[in-house]
DRENGUVO-517603 format. One record per residue (C-alpha): residue in three letters; chain; x, y, z. Coordinates in Angstrom, 1 decimal, padded with zeros to 4 digits. Example, Ala and Ser with C-alpha at 12.3 -4.5 7.8 and 13.67 -1.06 7.14 Angstrom:
DRENGUVO-517603
ALA/A/012.3/-004.5/007.8
SER/A/013.7/-001.1/007.1
END
This chain:
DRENGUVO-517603
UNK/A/204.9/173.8/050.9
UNK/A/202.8/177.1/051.4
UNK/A/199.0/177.2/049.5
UNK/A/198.8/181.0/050.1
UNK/A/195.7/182.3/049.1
UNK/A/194.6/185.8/048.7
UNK/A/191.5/188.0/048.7
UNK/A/191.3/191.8/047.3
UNK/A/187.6/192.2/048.2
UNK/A/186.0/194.0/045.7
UNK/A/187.5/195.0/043.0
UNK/A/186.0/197.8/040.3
UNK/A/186.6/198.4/036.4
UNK/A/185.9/202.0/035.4
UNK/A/185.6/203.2/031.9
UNK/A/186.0/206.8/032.3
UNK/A/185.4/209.7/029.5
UNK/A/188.7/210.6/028.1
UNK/A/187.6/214.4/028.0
UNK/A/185.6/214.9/030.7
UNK/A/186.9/212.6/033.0
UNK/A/183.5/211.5/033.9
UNK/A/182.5/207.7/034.7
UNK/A/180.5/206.3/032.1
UNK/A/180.4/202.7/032.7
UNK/A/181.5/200.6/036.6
UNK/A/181.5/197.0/037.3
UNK/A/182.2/195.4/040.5
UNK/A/183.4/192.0/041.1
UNK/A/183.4/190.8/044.5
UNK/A/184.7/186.9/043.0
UNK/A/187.5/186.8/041.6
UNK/A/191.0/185.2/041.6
UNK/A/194.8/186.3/040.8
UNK/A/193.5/186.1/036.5
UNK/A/190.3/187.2/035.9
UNK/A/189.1/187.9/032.4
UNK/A/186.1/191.4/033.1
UNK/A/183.9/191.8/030.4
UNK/A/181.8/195.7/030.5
UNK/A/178.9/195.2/027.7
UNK/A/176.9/198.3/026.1
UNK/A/179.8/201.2/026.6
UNK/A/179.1/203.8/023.8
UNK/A/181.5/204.3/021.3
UNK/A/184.0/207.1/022.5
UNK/A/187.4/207.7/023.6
UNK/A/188.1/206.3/027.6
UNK/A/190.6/205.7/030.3
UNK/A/190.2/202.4/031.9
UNK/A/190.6/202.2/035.2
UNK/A/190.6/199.2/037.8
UNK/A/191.6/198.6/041.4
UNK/A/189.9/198.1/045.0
UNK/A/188.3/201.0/047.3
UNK/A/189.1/199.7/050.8
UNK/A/187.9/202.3/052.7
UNK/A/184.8/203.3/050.5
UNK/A/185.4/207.1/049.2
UNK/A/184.5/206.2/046.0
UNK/A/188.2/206.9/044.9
UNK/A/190.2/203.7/043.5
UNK/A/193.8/204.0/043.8
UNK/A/194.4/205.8/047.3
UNK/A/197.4/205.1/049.2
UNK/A/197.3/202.0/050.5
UNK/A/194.8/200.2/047.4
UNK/A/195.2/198.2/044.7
UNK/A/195.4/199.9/041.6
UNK/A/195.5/199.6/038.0
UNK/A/195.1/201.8/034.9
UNK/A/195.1/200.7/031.0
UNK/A/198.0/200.4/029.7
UNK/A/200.2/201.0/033.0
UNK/A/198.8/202.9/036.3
UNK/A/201.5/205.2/036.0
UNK/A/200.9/206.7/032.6
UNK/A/197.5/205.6/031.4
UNK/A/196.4/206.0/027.8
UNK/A/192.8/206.8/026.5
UNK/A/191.7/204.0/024.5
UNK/A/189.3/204.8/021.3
UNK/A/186.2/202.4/021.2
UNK/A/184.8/201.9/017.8
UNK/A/182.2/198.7/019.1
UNK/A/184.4/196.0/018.4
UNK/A/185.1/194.1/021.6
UNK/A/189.2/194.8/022.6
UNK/A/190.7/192.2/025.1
UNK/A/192.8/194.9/027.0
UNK/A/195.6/193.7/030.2
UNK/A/195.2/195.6/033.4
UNK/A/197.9/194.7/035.7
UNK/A/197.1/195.8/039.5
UNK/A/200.0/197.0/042.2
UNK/A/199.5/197.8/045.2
UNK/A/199.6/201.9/045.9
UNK/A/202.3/202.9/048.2
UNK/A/200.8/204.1/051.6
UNK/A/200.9/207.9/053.0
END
């Protein structure tokens, strides 16, 4: 028996302006283990694409080749979500990005 353990460094949750694209809110956790409830507190009400994943080599980019990567509802197509200031418990499942 294998007790494989794992550690993504840290990871960041993004709320990004639907419109502009422009970050509004960022979190980083640096502790953290394969489920991890995030919690971002005073994000004004708007529309937003929610973003999460890992920034390896520090370009300020998530989701290069390479990184782990996750978008609300699926990295591939994500979705803006509308927030009206009722808390939303939201899944974000991560993958890691194919490399170059």
């Amino acid at each position: 028996i294998y007790n494989i353990q794992s550690n993504l460094g840290a990871l960041h949750l993004r709320v990004n302006d639907a419109a502009s694209g422009e970050t509004v809110r960022e979190r980083t956790y640096t502790q953290h283990s394969h489920l991890v409830q995030y919690r971002l507190d005073d994000v004004p009400l708007g529309t937003y694409v929610i973003l999460a994943g890992t920034d390896f080599n520090n370009d300020g980019n998530l989701c290069d080749p390479g990184e782990i990567c996750g978008a609300y509802p699926v990295r591939s197509v994500p979705e803006p979500v509308e927030f009206t200031g009722v808390a939303q418990e939201l899944n974000i499942e991560l993958a890691l990005m194919p490399g170059k």
